[in-house]
C-alpha positions in Angstrom: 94.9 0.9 -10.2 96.2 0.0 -13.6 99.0 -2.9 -13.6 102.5 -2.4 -15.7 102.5 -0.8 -19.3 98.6 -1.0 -18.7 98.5 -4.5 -18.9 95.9 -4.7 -16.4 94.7 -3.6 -12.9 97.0 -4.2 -10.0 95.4 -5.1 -6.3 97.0 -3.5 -3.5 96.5 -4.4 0.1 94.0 -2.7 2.4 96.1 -1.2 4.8 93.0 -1.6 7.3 92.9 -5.2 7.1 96.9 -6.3 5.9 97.9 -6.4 9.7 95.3 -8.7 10.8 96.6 -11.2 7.7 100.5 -10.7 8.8 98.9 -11.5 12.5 97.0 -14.6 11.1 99.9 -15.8 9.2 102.5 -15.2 12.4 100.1 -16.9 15.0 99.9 -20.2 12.9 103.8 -19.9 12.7 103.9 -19.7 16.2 102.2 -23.0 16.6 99.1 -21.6 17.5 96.0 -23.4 16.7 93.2 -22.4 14.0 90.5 -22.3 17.3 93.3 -20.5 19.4 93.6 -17.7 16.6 90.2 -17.7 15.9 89.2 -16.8 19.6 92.0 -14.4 20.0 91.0 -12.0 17.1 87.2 -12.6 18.4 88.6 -11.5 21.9 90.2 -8.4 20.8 87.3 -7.6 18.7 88.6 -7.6 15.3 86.0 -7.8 12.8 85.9 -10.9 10.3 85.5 -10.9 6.8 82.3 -11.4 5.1 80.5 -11.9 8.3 76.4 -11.9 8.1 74.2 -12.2 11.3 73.7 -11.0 14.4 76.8 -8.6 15.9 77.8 -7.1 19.2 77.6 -3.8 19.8 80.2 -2.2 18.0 79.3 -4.2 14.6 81.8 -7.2 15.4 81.1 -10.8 14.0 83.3 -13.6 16.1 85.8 -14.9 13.8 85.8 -19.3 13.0 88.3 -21.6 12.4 86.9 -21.9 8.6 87.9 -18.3 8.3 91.3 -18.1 9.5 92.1 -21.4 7.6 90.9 -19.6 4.4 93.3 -16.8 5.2 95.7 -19.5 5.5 95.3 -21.2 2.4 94.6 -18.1 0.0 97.6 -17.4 -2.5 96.8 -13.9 -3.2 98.2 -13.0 0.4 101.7 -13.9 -1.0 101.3 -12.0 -4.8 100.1 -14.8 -6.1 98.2 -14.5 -9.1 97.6 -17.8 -10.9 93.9 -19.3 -11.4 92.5 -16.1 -11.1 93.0 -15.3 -7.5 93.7 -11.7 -7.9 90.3 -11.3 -8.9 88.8 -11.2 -12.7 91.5 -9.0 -15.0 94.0 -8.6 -12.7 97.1 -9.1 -13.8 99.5 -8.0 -10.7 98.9 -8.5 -6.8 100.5 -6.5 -4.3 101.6 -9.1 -1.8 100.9 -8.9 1.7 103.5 -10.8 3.0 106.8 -12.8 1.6 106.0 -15.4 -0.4 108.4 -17.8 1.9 105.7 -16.6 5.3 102.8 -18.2 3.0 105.2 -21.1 1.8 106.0 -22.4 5.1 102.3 -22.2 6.4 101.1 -24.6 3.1 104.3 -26.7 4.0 102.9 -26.9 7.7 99.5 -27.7 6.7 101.0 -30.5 4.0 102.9 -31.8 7.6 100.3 -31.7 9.8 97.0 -33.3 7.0 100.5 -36.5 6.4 101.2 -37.1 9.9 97.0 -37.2 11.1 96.5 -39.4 8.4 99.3 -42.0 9.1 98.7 -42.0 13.1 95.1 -41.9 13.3 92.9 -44.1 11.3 90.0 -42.4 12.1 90.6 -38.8 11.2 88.4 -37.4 8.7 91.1 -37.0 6.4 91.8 -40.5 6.5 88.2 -42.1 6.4 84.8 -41.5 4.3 82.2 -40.1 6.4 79.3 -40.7 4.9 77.4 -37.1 5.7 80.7 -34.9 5.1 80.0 -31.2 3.9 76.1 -31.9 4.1 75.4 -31.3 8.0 74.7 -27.6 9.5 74.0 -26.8 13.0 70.8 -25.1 13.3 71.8 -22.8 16.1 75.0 -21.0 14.0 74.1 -22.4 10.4 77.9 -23.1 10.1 78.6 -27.0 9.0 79.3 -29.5 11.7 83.2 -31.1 11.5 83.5 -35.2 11.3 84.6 -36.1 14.5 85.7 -39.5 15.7 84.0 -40.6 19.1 83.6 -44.2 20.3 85.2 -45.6 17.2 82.6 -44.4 15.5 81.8 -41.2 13.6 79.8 -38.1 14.6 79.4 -34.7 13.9 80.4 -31.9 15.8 79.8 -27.9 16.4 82.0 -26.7 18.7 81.5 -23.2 19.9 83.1 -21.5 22.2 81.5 -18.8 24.8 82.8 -15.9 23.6 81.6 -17.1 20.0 78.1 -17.0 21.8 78.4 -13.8 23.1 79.9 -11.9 20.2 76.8 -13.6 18.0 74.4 -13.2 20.6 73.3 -16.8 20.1 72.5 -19.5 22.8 74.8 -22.3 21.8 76.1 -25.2 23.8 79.5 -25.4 23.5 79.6 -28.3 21.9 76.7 -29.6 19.3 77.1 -33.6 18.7 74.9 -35.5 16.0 75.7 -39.4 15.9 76.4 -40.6 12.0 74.6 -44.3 13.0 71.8 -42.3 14.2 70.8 -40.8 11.1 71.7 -42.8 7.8 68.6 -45.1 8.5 66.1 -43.1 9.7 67.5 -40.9 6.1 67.8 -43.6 3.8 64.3 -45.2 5.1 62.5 -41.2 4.8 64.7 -40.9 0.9 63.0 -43.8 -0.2 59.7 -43.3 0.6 59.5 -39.2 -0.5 61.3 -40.5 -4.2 58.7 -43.6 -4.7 58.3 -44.5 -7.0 59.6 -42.3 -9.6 63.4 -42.6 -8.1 65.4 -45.7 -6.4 67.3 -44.5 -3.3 70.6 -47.6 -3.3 70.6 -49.3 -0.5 73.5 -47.8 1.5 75.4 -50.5 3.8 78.6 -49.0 5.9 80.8 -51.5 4.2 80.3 -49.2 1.1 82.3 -46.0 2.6 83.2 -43.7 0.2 80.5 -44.5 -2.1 77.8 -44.0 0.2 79.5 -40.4 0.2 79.3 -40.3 -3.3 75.5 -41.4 -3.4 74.6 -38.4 -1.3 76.4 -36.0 -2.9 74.6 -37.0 -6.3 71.4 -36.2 -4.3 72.7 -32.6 -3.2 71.9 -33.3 0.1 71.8 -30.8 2.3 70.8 -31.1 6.3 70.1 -28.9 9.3 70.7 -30.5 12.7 68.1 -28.9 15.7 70.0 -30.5 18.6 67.1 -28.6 21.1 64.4 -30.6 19.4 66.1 -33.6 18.3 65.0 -32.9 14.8 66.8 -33.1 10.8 65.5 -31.1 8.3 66.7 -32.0 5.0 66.5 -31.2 1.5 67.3 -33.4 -1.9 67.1 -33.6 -5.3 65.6 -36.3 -6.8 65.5 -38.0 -10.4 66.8 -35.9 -13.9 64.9 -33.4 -13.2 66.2 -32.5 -10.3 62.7 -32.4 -8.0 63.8 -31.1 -5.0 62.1 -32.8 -1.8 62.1 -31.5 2.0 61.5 -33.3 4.9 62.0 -33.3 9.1 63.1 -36.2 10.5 62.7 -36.9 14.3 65.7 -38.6 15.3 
């Protein structure tokens, strides 16, 4: 509808969906964990936002952690309308709920991202993992979460039963891939698909973040087959951006 004086539109809240958001934002107040939330509105059969894929019968997609934490972290919930995230021409947002509800979950998630990184070295939010927004799991296609194991990293999918069920997916409940396991059989397969025409760096661990880097330059982009054992992966090589594919036994 049209914003003040006709100064733009204004977004109002879908009534539909508005209570699930109050819910979200109470929960985490609650002390309730991302998983915890995300199993409870899976549980009670509340249908998430933008799902794709299979569904169960009555058209419901299980909810994620990712989801609920985007919830979490999205200003518009509280009327806020900077950076464009009332949507394009927008110039007033309805809030959903008080500004101070969405204020003390960003002060909680400020808290909780300190406190990880001073006690535990080995979080992902205090080290570089070298394959970090580039892994999926091939039985959910949602991206595997740094995990640290062994003093050492890995990757991890963790999915939960009723996440299975409401998908209609086989899915272990928990999908590891070993970092060490991969970076040489991936380094070894880059250079040979790029030769000669492109030099893949040699990649020690030492380097940390800038092995991070280097992959990100290549737009790498895996899928993890835990059944088979089995990375398929996909880069861009050179200037011109040649894109190359492979599947790596691991």
């Amino acid at each position: 509808m049209a914003g003040p004086e006709g100064t733009g539109l204004r977004l109002v809240p879908d009534e539909r969906t508005a209570p699930v958001v109050r819910r979200i934002f109470d929960e985490y107040l609650e002390d309730r964990g991302l998983q915890v939330i995300a199993e409870g509105l899976t549980a009670d059969e509340v249908p998430s936002p933008g799902s794709h894929g299979p569904r169960t019968g009555d058209g419901v997609a299980a909810w994620s952690k990712s989801a609920v934490r985007a919830i979490l972290v999205n200003p518009r919930y509280a009327g806020h309308a900077a950076a464009g995230s009332c949507g394009k021409g927008a110039a007033v947002c309805t809030p959903v709920l008080p500004s101070e509800v969405f204020e003390r979950v960003r002060d909680r998630f400020d808290a909780r991202r300190t406190t990880k990184t001073e006690t535990d070295p080995g979080s992902a939010a205090a080290r570089a993992y070298a394959l970090r927004g580039m892994v999926r799991c091939a039985r959910c296609n949602r991206l595997m979460q740094g995990t640290w194991n062994n003093a050492e990293p890995y990757y991890r999918c963790r999915f939960p039963a009723e996440y299975a069920t409401a998908n209609q997916i086989e899915h272990p409940r928990n999908v590891y891939l070993r970092e060490q396991t991969v970076l040489g059989p991936l380094t070894s397969w880059l250079r040979s698909a790029a030769a000669p025409h492109w030099r893949v760096p040699a990649l020690r661990p030492p380097q940390g973040r800038a092995r991070l880097d280097a992959f990100r330059a290549m737009e790498l982009r895996m899928v993890y087959d835990d059944s088979e054992r089995l990375l398929r992966v996909k880069a861009a090589a050179g200037p011109d951006g040649t894109v190359l594919r492979g599947a790596l036994p691991l």
